[in-house]
N, C-alpha and C positions, 0 to 999 in steps of 0.2 A: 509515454508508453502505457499501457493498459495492463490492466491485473489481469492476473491468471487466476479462475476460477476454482475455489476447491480443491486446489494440487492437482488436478486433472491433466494439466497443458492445454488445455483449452481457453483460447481469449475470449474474452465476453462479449467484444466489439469483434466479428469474425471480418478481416478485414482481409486473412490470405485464404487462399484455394484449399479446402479441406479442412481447416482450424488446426491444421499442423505449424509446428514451428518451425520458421526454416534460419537459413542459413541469419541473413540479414537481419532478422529481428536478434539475434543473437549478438551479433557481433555492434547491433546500434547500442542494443541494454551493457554488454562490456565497456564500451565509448565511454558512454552514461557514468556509469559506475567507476570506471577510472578518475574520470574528470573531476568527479567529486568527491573523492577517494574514498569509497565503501570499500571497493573489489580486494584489496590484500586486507583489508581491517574485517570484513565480516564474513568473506568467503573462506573457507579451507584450504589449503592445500589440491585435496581431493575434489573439492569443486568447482576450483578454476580449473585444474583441468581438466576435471568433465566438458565442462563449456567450451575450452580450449579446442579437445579432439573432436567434437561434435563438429564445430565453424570450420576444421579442416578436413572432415571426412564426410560429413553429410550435407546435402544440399537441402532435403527438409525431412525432418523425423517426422518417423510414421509408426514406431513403436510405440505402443498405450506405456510401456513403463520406462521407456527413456523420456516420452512425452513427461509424465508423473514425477521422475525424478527431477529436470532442468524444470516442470513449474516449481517445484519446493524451492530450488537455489534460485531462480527469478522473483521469485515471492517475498525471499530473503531481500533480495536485492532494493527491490521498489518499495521495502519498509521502511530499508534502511537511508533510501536515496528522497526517502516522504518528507518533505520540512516538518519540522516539531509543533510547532501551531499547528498546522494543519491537523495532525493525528491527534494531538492533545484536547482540540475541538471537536474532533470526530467519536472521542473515545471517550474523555470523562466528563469534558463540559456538557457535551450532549445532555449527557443523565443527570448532572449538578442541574443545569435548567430547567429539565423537566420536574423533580424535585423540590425547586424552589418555589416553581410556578404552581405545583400541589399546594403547598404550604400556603401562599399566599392565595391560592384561590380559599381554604378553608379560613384562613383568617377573614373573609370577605370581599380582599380584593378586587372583584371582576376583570378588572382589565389584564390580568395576570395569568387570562388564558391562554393569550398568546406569545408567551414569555419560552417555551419549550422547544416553539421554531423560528425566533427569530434570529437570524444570523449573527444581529450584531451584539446580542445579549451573550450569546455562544461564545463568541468571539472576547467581549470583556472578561467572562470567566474563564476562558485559554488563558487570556494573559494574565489576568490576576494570579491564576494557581501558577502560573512558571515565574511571573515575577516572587511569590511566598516559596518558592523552592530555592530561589537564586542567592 
């Protein structure tokens, strides 16, 4: 599923008629989220059944602030449904690497310019900081 931009309701990848959210995008992200059990751990109360009455009263939202509300609670969702590597790579390894790769370019290093995009450098410092948490 794709992110929703900026709390907006608007998907990035506009792949339905008007970049409204309709029915079926709703009810695939609840699937989602059941399956793997975010939905009672991370949603509310109040925000399942936001979602809830939406999949059985609306065919596709077209209000800018219902849109804005279900992206917030979708938004929620697809964090919480993110594998941990992955955000952990996206989030602090990122900046550990490019960090690193400063340091040893001023130490001399040259070849240490390209330490900040390389994936799988990213990736050993994902795992390194969650294996030092564990």
């Amino acid at each position: 599923m794709t992110k929703f931009a900026n709390g907006k309701g608007q998907r990035q990848n506009s792949d339905r008629i008007g970049n409204s959210l309709s029915r079926f995008d709703l009810i695939n992200v609840k699937a989602r989220a059941v399956r793997r059990g975010v939905w009672f751990r991370v949603l509310s109360r109040v925000e399942r059944a936001c979602i809830d009455l939406v999949v059985k009263v609306v065919g596709r939202v077209r209000s800018s602030r219902l849109q804005e509300m279900l992206a917030s609670i979708l938004n929620k969702l697809e964090d919480a449904m993110q594998n941990p590597l992955q955000h952990l790579m996206r989030t602090e390894a990122k900046s550990l690497a490019s960090k690193l790769s400063q340091t040893a370019q001023k130490w001399g290093n040259e070849s240490a310019i390209g330490w900040a995009k390389n994936s799988g450098f990213i990736r050993f410092l994902a795992i390194s900081c969650l294996n030092a948490v564990s």
